[in-house]
N, C-alpha and C positions, 0 to 999 in steps of 0.2 A: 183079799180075804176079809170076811167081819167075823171080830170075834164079839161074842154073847156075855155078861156076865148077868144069870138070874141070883136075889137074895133077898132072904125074907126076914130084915134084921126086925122088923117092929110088927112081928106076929099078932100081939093084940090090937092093934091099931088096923092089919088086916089089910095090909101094902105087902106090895112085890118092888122091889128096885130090877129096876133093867139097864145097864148100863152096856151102851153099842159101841164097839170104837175099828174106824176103817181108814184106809189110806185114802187121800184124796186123789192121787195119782195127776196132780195138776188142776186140776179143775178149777174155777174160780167161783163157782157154787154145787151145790151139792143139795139132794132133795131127801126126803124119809116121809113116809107115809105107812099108817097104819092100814091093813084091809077094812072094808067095808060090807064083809060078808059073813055070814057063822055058816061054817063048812055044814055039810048034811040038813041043816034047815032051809036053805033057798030063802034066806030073807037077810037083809040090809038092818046094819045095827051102827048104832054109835059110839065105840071102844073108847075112841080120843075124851070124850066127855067126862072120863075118871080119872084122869093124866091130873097128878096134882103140878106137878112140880118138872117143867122138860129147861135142858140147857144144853149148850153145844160148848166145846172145849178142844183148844190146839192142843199138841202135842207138850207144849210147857203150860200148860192146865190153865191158859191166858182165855177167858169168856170169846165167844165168837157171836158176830150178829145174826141175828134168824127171826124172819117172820114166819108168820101161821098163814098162808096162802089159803088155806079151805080148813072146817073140820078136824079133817083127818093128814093133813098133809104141812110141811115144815120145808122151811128154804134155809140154808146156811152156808154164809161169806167164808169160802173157805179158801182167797187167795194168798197166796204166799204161805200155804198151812201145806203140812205133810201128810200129818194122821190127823182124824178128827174123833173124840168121844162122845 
């Protein structure tokens, strides 16, 4: 299961926090990508482009490693990890 946490603590500044957190279920990497599509318009956009600030985090809130493999898309070392946020 993933759970969601949306929040909007810096309303005038006019950010969203999204914070994601799932079990790796073993894995020794783990992938997240944003869509690349705006539903009902049939046209390809670039969401990831207003991402200030992404990080990955084990279950003892210890940083995890992750490249940016494309635009829209995120790689993260998630062995010997349980959950990931």
């Amino acid at each position: 299961m993933i759970d969601y946490t949306i929040s909007y603590n810096n309303s005038h500044r006019h950010f969203v926090d999204f914070k994601l957190s799932a079990k790796t279920f073993g894995k020794e990497k783990m992938q997240f990508q944003l869509p690349a599509w705006r539903p009902g318009r049939y046209e390809l956009a670039n969401f990831a482009q207003n991402i200030q600030k992404w990080g990955a985090f084990d279950e003892n809130d210890h940083p995890l490693a992750f490249k940016k493999i494309t635009k829209d898309l995120w790689e993260v070392e998630t062995k010997a990890t349980e959950k990931i946020t």
